[in-house]
MIKEMAR-772274 format. One record per residue (C-alpha): residue number from 1; chain; x, y, z; residue in one letter. Coordinates in steps of 0.001 Angstrom, whole numbers, plus 500000, padded with zeros to 6 digits. Example, Ala and Ser with C-alpha at 12.3 -4.5 7.8 and 13.67 -1.06 7.14 Angstrom:
// MIKEMAR-772274
   resi   chain       c1       c2       c3   resn
      1       A   512300   495500   507800      a
      2       A   513670   498940   507140      s
This chain:
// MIKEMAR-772274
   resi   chain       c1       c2       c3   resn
      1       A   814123   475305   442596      x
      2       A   812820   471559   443302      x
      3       A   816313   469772   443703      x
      4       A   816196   465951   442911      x
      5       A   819057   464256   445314      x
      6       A   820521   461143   444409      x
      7       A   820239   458260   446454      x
      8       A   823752   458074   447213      x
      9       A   823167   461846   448369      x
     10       A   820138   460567   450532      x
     11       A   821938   457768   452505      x
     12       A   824773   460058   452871      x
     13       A   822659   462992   454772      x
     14       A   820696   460161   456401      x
     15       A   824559   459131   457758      x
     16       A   825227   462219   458969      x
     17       A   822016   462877   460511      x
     18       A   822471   459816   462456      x
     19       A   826128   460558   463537      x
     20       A   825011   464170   464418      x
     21       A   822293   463195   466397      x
     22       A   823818   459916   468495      x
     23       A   827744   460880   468466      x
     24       A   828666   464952   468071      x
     25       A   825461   466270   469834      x
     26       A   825482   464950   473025      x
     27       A   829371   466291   473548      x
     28       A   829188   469665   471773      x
     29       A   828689   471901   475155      x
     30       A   831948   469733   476445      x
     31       A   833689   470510   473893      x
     32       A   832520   474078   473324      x
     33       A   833452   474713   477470      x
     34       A   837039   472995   477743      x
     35       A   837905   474287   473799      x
     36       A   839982   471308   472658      x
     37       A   840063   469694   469592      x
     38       A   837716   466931   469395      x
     39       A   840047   464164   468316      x
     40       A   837438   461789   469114      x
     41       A   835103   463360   466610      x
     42       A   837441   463583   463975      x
     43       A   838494   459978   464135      x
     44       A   834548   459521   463594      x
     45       A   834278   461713   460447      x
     46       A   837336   459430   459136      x
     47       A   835834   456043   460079      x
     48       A   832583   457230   457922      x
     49       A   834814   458614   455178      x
     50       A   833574   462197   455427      x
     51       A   836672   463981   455425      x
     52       A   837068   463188   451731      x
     53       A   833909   463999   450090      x
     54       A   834896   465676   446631      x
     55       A   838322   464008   446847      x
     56       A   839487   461855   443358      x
     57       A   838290   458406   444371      x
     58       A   841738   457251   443165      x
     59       A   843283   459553   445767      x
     60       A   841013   457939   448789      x
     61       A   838237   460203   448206      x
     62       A   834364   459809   447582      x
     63       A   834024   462164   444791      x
     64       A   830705   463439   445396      x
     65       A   831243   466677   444813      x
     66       A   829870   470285   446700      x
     67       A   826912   469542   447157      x
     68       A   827252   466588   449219      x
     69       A   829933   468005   451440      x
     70       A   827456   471325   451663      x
     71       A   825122   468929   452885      x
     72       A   827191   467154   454970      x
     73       A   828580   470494   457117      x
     74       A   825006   472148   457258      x
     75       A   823338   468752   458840      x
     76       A   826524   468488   461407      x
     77       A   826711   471994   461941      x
     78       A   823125   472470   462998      x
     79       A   824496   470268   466278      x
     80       A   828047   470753   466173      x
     81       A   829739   473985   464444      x
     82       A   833390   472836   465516      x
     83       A   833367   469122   464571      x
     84       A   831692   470331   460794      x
     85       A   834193   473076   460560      x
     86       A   836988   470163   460357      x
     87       A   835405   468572   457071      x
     88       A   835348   472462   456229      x
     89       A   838788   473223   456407      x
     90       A   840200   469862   454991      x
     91       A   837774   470011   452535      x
     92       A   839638   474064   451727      x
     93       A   843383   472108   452025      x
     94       A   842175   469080   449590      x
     95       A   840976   471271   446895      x
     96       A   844227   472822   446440      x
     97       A   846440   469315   445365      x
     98       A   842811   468606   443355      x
     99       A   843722   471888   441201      x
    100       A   847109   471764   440837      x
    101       A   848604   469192   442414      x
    102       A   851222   466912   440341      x
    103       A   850545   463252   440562      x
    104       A   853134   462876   443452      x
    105       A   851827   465481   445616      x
    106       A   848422   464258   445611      x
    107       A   849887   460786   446347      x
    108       A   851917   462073   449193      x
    109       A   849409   464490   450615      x
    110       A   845869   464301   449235      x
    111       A   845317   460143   450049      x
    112       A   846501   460782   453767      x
    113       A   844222   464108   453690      x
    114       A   841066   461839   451589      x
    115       A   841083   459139   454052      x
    116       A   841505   461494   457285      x
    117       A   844760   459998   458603      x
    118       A   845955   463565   458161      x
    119       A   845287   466815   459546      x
    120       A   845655   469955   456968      x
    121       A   845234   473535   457381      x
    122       A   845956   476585   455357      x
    123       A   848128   479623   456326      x
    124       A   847109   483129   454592      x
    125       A   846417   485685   457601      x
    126       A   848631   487593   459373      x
    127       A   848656   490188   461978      x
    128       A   849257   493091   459235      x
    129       A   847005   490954   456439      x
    130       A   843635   489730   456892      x
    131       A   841356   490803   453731      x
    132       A   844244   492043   452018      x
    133       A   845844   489071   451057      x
    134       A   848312   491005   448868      x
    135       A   849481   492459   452448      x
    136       A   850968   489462   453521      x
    137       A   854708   489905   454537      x
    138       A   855809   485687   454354      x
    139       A   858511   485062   451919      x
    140       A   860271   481958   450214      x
    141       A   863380   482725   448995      x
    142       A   864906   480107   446475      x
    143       A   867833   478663   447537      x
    144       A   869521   475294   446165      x
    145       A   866449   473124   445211      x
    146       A   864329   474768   447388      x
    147       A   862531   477419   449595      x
    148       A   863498   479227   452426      x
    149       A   860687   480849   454166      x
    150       A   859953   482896   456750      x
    151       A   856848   484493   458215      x
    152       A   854407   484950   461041      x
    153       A   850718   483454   460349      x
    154       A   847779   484312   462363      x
    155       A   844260   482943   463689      x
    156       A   845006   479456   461365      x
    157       A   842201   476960   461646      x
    158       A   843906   473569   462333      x
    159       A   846924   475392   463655      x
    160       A   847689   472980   466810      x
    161       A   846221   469717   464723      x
    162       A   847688   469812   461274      x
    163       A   849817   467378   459739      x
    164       A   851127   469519   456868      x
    165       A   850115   473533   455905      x
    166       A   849997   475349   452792      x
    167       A   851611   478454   453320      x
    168       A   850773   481282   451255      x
    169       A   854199   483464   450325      x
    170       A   855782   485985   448456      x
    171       A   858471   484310   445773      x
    172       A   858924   487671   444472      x
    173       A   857057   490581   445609      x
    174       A   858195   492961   442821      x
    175       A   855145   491310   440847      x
    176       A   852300   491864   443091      x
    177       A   849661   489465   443037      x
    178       A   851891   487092   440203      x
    179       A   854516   486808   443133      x
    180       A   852348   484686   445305      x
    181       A   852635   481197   445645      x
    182       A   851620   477931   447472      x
    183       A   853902   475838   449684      x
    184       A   853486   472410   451421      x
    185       A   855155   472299   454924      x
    186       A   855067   469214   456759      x
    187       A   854683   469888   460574      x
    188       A   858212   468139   461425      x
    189       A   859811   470565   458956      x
    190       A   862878   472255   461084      x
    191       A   862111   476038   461785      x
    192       A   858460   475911   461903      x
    193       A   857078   476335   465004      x
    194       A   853180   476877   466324      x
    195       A   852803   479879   468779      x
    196       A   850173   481568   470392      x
    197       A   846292   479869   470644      x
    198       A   843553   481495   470518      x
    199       A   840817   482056   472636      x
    200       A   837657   482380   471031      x
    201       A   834640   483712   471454      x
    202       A   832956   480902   469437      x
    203       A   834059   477365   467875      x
    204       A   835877   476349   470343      x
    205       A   836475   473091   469948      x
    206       A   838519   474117   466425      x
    207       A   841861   475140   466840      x
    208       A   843145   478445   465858      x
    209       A   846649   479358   466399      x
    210       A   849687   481278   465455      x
    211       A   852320   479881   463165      x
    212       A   856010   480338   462754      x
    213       A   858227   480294   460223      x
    214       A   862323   480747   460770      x
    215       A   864650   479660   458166      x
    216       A   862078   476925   457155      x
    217       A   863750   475129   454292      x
    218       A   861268   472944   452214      x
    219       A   862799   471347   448676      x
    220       A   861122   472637   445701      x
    221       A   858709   469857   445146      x
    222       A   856481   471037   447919      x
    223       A   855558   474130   445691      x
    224       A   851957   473738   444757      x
    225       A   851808   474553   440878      x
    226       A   854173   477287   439476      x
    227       A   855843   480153   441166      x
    228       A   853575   483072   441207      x
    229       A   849888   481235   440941      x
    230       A   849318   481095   444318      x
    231       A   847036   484275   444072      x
    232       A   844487   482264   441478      x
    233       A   844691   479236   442869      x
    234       A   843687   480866   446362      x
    235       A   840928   482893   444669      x
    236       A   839474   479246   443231      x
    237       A   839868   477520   446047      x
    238       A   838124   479987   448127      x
    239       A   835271   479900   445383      x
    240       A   834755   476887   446886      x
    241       A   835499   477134   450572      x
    242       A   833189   479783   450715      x
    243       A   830424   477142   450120      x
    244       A   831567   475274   453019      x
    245       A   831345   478230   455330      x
    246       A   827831   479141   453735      x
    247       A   826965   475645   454743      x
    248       A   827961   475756   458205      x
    249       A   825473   479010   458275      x
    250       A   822410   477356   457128      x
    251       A   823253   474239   459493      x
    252       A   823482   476769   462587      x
    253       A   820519   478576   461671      x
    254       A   818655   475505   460937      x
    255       A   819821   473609   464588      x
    256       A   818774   477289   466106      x
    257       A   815307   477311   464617      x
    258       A   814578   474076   465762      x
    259       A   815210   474654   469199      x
    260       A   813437   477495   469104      x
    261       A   810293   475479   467943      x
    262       A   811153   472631   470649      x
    263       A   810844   475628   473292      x
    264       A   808108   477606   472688      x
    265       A   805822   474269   471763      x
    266       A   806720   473757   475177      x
    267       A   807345   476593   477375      x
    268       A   804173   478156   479084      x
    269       A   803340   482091   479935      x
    270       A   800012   483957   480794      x
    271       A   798501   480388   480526      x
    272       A   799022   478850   477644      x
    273       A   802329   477930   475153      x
    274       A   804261   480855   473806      x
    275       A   803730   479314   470624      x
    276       A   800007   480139   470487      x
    277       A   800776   483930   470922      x
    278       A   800702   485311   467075      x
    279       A   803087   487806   467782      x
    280       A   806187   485019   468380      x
    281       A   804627   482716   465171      x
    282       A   806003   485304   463018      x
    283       A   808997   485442   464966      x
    284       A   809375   481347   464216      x
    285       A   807968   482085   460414      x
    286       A   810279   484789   459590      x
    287       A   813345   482484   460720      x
    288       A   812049   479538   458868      x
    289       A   812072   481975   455572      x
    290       A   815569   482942   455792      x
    291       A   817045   479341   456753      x
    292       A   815109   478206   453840      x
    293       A   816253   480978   451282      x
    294       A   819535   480312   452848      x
    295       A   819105   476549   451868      x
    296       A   818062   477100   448010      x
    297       A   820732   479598   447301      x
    298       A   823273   477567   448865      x
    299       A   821810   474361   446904      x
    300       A   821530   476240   443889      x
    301       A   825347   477550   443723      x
    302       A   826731   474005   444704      x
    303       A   824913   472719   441894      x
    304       A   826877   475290   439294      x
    305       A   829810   474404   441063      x
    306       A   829301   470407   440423      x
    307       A   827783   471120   437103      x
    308       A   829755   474123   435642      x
    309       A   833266   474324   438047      x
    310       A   834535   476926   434871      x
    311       A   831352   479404   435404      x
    312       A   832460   483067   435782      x
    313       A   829454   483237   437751      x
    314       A   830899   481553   440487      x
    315       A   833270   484272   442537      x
    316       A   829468   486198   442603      x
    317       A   827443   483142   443302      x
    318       A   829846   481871   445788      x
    319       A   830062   485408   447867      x
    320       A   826301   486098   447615      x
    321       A   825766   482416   449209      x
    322       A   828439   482870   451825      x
    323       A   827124   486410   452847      x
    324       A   823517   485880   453124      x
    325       A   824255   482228   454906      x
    326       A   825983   483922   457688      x
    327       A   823856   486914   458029      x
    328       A   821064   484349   458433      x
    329       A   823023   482579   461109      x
    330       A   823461   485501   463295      x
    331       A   819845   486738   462675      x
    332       A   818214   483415   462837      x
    333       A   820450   482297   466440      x
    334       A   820343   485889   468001      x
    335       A   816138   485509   467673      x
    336       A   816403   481848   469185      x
    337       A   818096   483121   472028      x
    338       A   815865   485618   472581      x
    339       A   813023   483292   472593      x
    340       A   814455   481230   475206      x
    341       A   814274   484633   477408      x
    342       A   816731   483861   479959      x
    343       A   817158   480130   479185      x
    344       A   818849   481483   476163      x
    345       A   821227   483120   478044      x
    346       A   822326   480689   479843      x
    347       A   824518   477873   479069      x
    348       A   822897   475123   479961      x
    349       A   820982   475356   476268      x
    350       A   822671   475367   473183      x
    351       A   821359   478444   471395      x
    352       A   823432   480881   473067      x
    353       A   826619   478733   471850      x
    354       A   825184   478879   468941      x
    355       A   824911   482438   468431      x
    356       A   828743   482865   469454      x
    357       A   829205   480091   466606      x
    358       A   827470   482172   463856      x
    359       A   829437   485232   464185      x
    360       A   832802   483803   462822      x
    361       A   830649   482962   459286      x
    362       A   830376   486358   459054      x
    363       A   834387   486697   459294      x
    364       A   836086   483762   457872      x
    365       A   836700   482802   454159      x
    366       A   836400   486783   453071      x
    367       A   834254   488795   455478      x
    368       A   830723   489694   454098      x
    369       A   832039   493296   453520      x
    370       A   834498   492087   451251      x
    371       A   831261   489424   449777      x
    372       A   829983   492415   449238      x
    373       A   832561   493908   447361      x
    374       A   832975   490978   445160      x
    375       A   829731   491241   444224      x
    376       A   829140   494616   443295      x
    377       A   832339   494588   441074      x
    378       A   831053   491657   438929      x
    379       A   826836   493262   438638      x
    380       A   828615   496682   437968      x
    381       A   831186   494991   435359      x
């Protein structure tokens, strides 16, 4: 498929190509070896309005749509995973005000989220509820004009940074899936407290804690559409976040292969430059075929998305991207790394943090078992 980009979408990759390059690249081993947040980085997606990208103009936003936040993650990813996973997971908070949030919700919480002068993150897991979303123990209870909940979230991207979360929770549990719903709590909201952080194997430099809830009253205007919709809404949203992760794949796999080309251009054995030996061109060519097939697909499925946001093809679509992204990261970083030999092993070159980056696509967002799943339920139907 021969996709014809905009200019608008041009100048925009150009951007981030440039920002990638001169500003996140040069500090993504520093911030992959002390693990912190890279405030620094974030306040430079904000000053370039990329943490906004298919945000309502009106609300702050560009509007551009998924493609040109897809875009956007894969070019920053392939130097920084961490600092792209932040326009990731604001892009996953924004989308949920953009589908059903009234006009005073999006005022209150989707400009400050648009225009990056708030952090947002999303609670669903929890030590007994990963997959299983339906597993999840959280509960609001109505009380006066409100919500009372209480809960214990786990592994939540954005869990030491955010500004508000959307916590996923039972309003009634008797129906199932129709008892889930959506809640906004602002950070300074009494009995909500952050616990444990994690230390992670990869993506370091995004935040994943523990969050508590204890007697956390929020008034019933911070419920994100009706009681019980949570479930669909989550489903749509993650229709869409699953793009962003795919994204983050191809950008991996594509800074991986790269390096990999750099090296063996360069690096010399038995005489001449490992890449003259055949055997380790189809190494390189075999890479190149699954970052680009990785590419199209995801392409392709942002363009149904920006073209056709109704398509019952998506759940599929969306999975299948997300699934074969990821696989492609781990393949496509695991084979860099062994082409580095024992440079790749080491730290002082970024493939082998870039292998420990890939793995969580494989995880996050609905892990490519459960792709799997999705997908085989809608070919079968």
């Amino acid at each position: 498929m021969d996709f014809q980009f905009s200019e608008e979408l041009r100048l925009l990759r150009e951007t981030a190509r440039k920002i990638g390059k001169n500003e996140f690249a040069p500090r993504a081993a520093e911030i992959d070896e002390k693990a912190e947040f890279p405030w620094d980085n974030k306040s430079i997606l904000q000053e370039h309005g990329l943490l906004g990208i298919t945000c309502p103009a009106e609300y702050g936003g560009s509007e551009l749509g998924m493609l040109a936040l897809a875009m956007t993650v894969e070019t920053l990813a392939a130097v920084c995973a961490s600092t792209a996973h932040i326009i990731s997971t604001q892009s996953l908070v924004c989308d949920a005000f953009i589908l059903k949030g009234t006009e005073e919700q999006k005022a209150k919480w989707l400009t400050p989220l648009a225009t990056g002068s708030s952090i947002g993150a999303i609670a669903i897991t929890e030590p007994n509820a990963g997959s299983d979303v339906m597993s999840i123990s959280t509960t609001a209870t109505r009380k006066n004009d409100g919500y009372v909940i209480n809960g214990y979230k786990r592994f939540i991207t954005h869990g030491t940074s955010a500004d508000i979360v959307i916590v996923v929770a039972y309003t009634d549990k008797s129906k199932a899936h129709k008892g889930i719903s959506l809640l906004v709590v602002p950070a300074d909201t009494p009995g909500f407290t952050r616990g444990k952080v994690e230390r992670k194997m990869g993506l370091r430099g995004s935040d994943t804690a523990d969050l508590v809830f204890e007697e956390c009253f929020v008034p019933e205007e911070n419920l994100i559409g009706a009681e019980g919709e949570g479930f669909k809404l989550l489903m749509e949203m993650l229709n869409h976040s699953r793009l962003a992760i795919a994204a983050e794949g191809v950008g991996i796999a594509s800074g991986a292969l790269e390096a990999a080309i750099d090296h063996i251009r360069t690096r010399e054995q038995f005489g001449k430059p490992l890449a003259q030996f055949q055997g380790l061109q189809w190494v390189i060519a075999d890479m190149a075929l699954k970052v680009e097939l990785a590419r199209t697909m995801l392409y392709r499925v942002c363009s149904v998305t920006d073209n056709d946001p109704h398509s019952e093809e998506l759940p599929r679509l969306a999975a299948m991207a997300k699934w074969f992204a990821s696989d492609t990261a781990m393949q496509v970083t695991t084979s860099s790394v062994q082409l580095f030999g024992g440079y790749g092993y080491s730290k002082e070159y970024p493939v082998e943090r870039m292998m420990r980056d890939a793995k969580i696509t494989q995880i996050y967002e609905g892990t490519n078992e459960i792709c799997r799943i999705i997908v085989s339920r809608h070919v079968l139907k």
